[in-house]
C-alpha positions in Angstrom: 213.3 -49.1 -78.9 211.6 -46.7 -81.4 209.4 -49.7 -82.7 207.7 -49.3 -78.8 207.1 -45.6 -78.9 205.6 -46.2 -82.3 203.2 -48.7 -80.8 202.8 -46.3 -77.7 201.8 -43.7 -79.7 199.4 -46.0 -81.7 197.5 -47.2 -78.9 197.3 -43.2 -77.8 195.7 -42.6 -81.0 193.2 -45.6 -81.3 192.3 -44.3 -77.4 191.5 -40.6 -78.3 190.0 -41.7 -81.7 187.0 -43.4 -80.0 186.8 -41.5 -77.6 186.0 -38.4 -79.6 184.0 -40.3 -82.0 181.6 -41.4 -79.2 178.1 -40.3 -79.5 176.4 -42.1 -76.9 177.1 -42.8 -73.4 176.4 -46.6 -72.7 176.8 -46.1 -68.9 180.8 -46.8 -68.9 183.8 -46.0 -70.7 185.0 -49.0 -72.1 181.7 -49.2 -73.8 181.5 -45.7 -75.2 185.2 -45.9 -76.7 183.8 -49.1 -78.4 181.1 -47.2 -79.7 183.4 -44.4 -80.9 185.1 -47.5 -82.9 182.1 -48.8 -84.4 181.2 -45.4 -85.7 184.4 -44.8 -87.1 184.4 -48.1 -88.9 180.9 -47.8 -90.5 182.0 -44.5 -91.7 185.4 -44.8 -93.3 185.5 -48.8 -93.6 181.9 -49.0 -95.2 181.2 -45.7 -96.0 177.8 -45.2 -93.9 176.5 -41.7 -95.3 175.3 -40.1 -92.2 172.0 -41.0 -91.4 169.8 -41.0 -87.7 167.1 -43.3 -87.3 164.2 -40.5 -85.9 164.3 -41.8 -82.6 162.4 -39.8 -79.3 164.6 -38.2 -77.5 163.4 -40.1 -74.3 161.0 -43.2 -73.8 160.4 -46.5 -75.3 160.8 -47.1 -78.8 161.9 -50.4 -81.2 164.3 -50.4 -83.6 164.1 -53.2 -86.4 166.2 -54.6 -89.8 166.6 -56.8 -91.7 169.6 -59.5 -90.7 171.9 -59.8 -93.7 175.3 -60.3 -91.6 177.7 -59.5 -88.8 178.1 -55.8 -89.4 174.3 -54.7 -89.1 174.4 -53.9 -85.1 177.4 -51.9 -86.0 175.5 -49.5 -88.5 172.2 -49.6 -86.2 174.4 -48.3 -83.5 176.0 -45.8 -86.0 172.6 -44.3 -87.0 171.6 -43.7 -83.4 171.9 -41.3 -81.0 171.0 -43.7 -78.1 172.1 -47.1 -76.4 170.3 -49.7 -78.4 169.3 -53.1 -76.3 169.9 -55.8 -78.8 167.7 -58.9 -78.2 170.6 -61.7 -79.6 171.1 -65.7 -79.3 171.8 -66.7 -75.8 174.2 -68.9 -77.5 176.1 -65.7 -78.6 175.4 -63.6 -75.9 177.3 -66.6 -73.5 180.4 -66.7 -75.7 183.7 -66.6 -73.9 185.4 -63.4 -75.1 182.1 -61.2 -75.7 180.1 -62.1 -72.9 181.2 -59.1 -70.6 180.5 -56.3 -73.5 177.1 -58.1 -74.3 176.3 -57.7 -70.9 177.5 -54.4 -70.4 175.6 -53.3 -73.6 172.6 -54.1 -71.9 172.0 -57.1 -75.0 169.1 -59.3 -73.8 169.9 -62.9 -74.2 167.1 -64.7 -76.1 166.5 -68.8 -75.4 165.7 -69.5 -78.7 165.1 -73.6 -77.8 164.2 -73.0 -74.4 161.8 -70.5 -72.8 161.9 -67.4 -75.8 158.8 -66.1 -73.8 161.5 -64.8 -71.2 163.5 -62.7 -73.2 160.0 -61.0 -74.4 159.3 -60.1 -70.9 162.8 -58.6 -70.0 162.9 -56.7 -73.3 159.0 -55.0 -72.3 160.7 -54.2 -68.7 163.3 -51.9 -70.9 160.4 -50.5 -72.9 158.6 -49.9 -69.8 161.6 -48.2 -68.4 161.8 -45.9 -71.6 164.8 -47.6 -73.2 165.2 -48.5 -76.6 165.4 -52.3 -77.7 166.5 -53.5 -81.0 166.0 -56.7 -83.2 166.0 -58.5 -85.8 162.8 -60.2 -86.7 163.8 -62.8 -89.2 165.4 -64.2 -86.6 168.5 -65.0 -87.9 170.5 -64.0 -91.3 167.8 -64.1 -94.0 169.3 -63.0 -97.7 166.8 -61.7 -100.8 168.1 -64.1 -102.4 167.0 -67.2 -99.8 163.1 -68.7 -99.6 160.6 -66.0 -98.0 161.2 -66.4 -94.1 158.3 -65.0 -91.9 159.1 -62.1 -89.4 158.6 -63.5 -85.9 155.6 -61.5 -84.5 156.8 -61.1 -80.9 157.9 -57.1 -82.2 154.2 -56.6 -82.9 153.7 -57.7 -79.4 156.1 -56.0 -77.8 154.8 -52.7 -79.7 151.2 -53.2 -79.1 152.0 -54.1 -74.8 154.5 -51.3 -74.4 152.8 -48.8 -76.8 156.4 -48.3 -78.6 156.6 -47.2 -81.7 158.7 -49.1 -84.5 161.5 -47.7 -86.5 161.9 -50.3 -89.5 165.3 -49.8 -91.2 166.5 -51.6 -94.3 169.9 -52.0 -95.1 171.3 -52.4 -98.3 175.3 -52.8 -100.0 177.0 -55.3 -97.4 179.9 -56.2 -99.4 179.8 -59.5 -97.3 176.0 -60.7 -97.0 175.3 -64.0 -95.4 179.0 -63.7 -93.2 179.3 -62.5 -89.2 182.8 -63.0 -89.1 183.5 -61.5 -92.5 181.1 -58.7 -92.9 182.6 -55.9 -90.6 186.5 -56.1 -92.0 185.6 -56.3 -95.9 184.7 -52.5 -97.4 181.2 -52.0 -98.4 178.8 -49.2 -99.9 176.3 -49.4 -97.2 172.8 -47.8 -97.5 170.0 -47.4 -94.6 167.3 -46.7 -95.3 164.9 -44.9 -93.0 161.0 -46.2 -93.2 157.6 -44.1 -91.4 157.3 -45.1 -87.6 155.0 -48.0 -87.2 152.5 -48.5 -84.1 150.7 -51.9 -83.3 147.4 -52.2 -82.2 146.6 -55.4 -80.5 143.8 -56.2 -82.5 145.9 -55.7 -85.4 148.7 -57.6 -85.0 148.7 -58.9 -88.5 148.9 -56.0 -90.4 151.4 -54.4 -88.0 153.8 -57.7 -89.0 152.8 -57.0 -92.6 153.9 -53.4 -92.7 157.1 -54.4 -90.9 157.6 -57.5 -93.5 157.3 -54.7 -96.4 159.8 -52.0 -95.0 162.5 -54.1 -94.0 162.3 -56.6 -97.0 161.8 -53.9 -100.1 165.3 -53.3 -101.4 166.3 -49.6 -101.6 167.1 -50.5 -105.7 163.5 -51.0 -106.3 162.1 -48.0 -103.9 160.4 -44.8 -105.4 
């Protein structure tokens, strides 16, 4: 029966690794362990040089990227040093298996052929509450490599109603771009990289979306 204490003691260590490798409490411990697991796996599986998006140490603030697979709410979560509230595809957010951690994450289901307006208003009620919400503004996996795709502009929006600040990251080395299934299990070289905070004014929503558009589509390769 050796082959079960081997197991046993498996399991023990998997536990006590993500545990101790949690940074952030999520409000449960099922969720934090998790979160000890995704930090472990950006950092040996696709070697995430430690890096911390500048977030406030309390009240609202966005967090935004550009969408190049399945791994990039894993490294947002790495680089941050609290809960994130992912605005994701109700679609997703309702499948089978992931639905309860979704939910327990505090991920705000978006209606992307239905009522998108809805999702808008729940994410400002987080802001309001001085949480942090992330998204990606392409709006779905958007490569260099594919036609230009415009950033949706309800971020400049939500920045200019809740008076949050943006923090625009840009990520860089995905050894699988373009997968979601893929991306977090093949090894990369990943690079964030950090841009300025950005505030919206509601009279200048379009060159709010234009700063945004710049810092999370300007490869890190062709950077000063």
């Amino acid at each position: 029966m050796w082959w079960l204490f081997i197991i046993s003691m498996l399991i023990a260590l998997v536990i006590y690794s993500g545990q101790k490798a949690s940074k952030v409490d999520w409000g449960g411990p099922t969720v934090n362990w998790i979160d000890g697991l995704v930090r472990l796996l950006c950092k040996y599986v696709h070697r995430l040089p430690i890096t911390e998006i500048p977030l406030p140490d309390s009240g609202a603030a966005i967090v935004v990227a550009n969408h190049v697979s399945g791994l990039d709410p894993f490294l947002l979560i790495s680089a941050s040093r609290r809960p994130l509230r992912f605005l994701i595809a109700r679609e997703e957010y309702e499948r089978p298996i992931l639905h309860w951690l979704f939910k327990a994450s505090g991920c705000i289901p978006v209606d992307r052929h239905g009522k998108p307006e809805l999702a808008l208003r729940q994410a400002l009620r987080a802001l309001q509450a001085g949480e942090v919400v992330a998204l990606f503004p392409h709006g779905k996996i958007h490569l260099d490599s594919d036609p230009p795709r415009k950033i949706k502009g309800g971020v400049a929006r939500l920045a200019a109603w809740s008076k949050a600040e943006i923090y625009p990251v840009r990520i860089d080395g995905i050894g699988a771009q373009g997968s979601v299934a893929l991306a977090p299990i093949i090894p990369s070289h990943v690079i964030l990289t950090l841009n300025e905070a950005i505030s919206c004014q509601p009279e200048q929503l379009a060159a709010c979306i234009a700063d945004i558009t710049l810092a999370i589509e300007t490869p890190a390769s062709m950077r000063g």
